[in-house]
C-alpha positions in Angstrom: -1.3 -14.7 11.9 -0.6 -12.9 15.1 2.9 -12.8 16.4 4.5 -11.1 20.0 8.1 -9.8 18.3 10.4 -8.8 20.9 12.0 -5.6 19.8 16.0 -4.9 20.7 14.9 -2.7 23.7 13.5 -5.8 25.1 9.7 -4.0 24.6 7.1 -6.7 22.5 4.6 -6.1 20.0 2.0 -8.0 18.6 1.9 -7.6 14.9 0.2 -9.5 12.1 3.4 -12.3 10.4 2.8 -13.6 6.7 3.4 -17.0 5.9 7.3 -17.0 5.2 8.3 -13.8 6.4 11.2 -13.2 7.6 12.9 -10.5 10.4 15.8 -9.4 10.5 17.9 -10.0 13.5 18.2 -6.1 15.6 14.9 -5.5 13.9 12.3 -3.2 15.6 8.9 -3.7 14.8 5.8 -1.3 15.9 2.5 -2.9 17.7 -0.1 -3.5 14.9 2.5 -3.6 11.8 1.0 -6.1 9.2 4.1 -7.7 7.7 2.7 -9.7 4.5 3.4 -13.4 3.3 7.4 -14.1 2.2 8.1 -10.1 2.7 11.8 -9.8 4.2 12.8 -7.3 7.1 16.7 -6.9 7.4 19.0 -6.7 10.4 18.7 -3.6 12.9 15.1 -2.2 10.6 12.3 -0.1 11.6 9.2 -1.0 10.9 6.7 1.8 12.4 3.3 0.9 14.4 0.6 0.5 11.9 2.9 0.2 9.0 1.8 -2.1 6.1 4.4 -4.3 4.6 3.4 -5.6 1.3 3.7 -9.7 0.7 7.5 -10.4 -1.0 8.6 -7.0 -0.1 12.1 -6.4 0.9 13.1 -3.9 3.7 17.0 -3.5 3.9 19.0 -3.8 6.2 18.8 -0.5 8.6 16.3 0.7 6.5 13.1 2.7 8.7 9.5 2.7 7.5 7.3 5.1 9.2 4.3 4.7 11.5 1.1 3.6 9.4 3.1 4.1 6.1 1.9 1.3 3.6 4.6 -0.6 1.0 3.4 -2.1 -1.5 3.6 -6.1 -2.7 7.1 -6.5 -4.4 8.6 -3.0 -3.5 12.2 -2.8 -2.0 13.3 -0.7 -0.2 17.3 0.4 1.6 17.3 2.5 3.9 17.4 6.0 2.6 15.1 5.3 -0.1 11.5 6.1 1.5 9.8 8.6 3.0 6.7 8.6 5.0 4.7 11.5 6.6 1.2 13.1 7.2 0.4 16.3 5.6 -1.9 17.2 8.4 -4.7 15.3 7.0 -3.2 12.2 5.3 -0.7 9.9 5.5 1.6 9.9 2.5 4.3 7.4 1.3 7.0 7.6 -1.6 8.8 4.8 -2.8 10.3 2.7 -5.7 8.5 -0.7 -6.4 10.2 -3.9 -7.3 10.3 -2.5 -11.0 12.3 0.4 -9.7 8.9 2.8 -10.8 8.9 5.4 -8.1 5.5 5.5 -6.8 3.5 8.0 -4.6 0.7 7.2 -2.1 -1.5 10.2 -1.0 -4.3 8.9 1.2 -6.1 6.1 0.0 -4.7 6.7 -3.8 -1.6 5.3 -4.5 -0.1 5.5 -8.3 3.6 6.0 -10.3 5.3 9.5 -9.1 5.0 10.4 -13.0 1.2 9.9 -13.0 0.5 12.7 -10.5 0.3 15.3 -13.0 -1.1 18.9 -12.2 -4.5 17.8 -13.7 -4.8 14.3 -12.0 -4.2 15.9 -9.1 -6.7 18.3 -9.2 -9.4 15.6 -10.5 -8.6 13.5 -7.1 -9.1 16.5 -5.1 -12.2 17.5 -7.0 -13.6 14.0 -5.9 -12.1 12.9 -3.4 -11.3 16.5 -0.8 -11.1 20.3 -2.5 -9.4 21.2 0.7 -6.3 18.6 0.3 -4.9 20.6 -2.8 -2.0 22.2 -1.3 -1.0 19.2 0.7 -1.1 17.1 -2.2 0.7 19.6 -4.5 3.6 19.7 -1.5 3.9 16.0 -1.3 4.1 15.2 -5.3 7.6 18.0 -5.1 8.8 16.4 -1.8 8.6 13.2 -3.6 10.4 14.5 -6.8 12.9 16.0 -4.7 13.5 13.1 -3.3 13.9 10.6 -5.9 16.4 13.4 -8.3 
C-alpha cells in the first residue's frame, strides 16, 4: 500500500509499505522504494529511490541499499555487506540471502555468486546482450572480491 515516510532531513517520500513491515527509527527511505510484506528496516538505514526490498527481508541497522538495487525475499543484510551499482548499462546487486548463499544480480538475471561461471556467463550474454560481456565479467570479480 502507499505510504508518505518522513525521512530524518524532514524531506517525505511516498513508497510502497508491505503488510507488517517495519522501519527503523532515523531511517531514510528513497521516493518509489517498494519495501515488501513483514521485511524489517533498522535504525538510521538507507533505503535508495527505486530500491526493491524483498518481503521478510532484514536491512540492519545503518546498513545503505542503493538506488533501484533489488534484495531479494529472506535476504539479510548489515551494513557493509552489499553492494549496488550500474555498469553503464545495468544495474547490479551482490548480496548474501537468508541462507548465507552469496548471490549476484546482473540485470534482470539474478543467481548464486558460484553459478556465474565463465560459460554461463557468456550463454546470458549470447542471449540476452553480446555487448554486456565485459560489464558482466567486471561485476562477477567485484562481487568475489567482495565477499573474500
Amino acid at each position: 500500500m502507499k505510504h508518505t515516510h518522513t525521512n530524518p532531513d524532514g524531506l517525505t517520500a511516498t513508497i510502497e509499505l508491505g503488510l507488517y513491515a517495519v522501519i527503523g527509527p532515523g531511517a531514510s527511505i528513497g521516493p518509489g522504494a517498494v519495501i515488501g510484506p513483514y521485511a524489517v528496516i533498522g535504525d538510521r538505514a538507507s533505503i535508495g529511490p527505486g530500491a526493491n526490498i524483498g518481503p521478510y527481508a532484514s536491512i540492519g541497522d545503518g546498513a545503505s541499499i542503493g538506488d533501484g538495487a533489488s534484495i531479494g525475499d529472506g535476504a539479510s543484510i548489515k551494513a557493509g555487506e552489499s553492494l549496488h551499482w550500474f555498469t553503464g548499462k545495468y544495474n547490479v546487486d551482490a548480496y548474501k540471502d537468508k541462507d548465507g548463499v552469496l548471490i549476484l544480480r546482473h540485470g534482470c538475471v539474478t543467481l548464486p555468486l558460484s553459478d556465474w561461471t565463465a560459460r554461463k556467463q557468456a550463454a546470458l550474454c549470447k542471449e540476452h546482450d553480446p555487448t554486456a560481456a565485459e560489464g558482466l565479467r567486471r561485476a562477477v570479480a567485484m562481487a568475489r572480491a567482495l565477499f573474500r
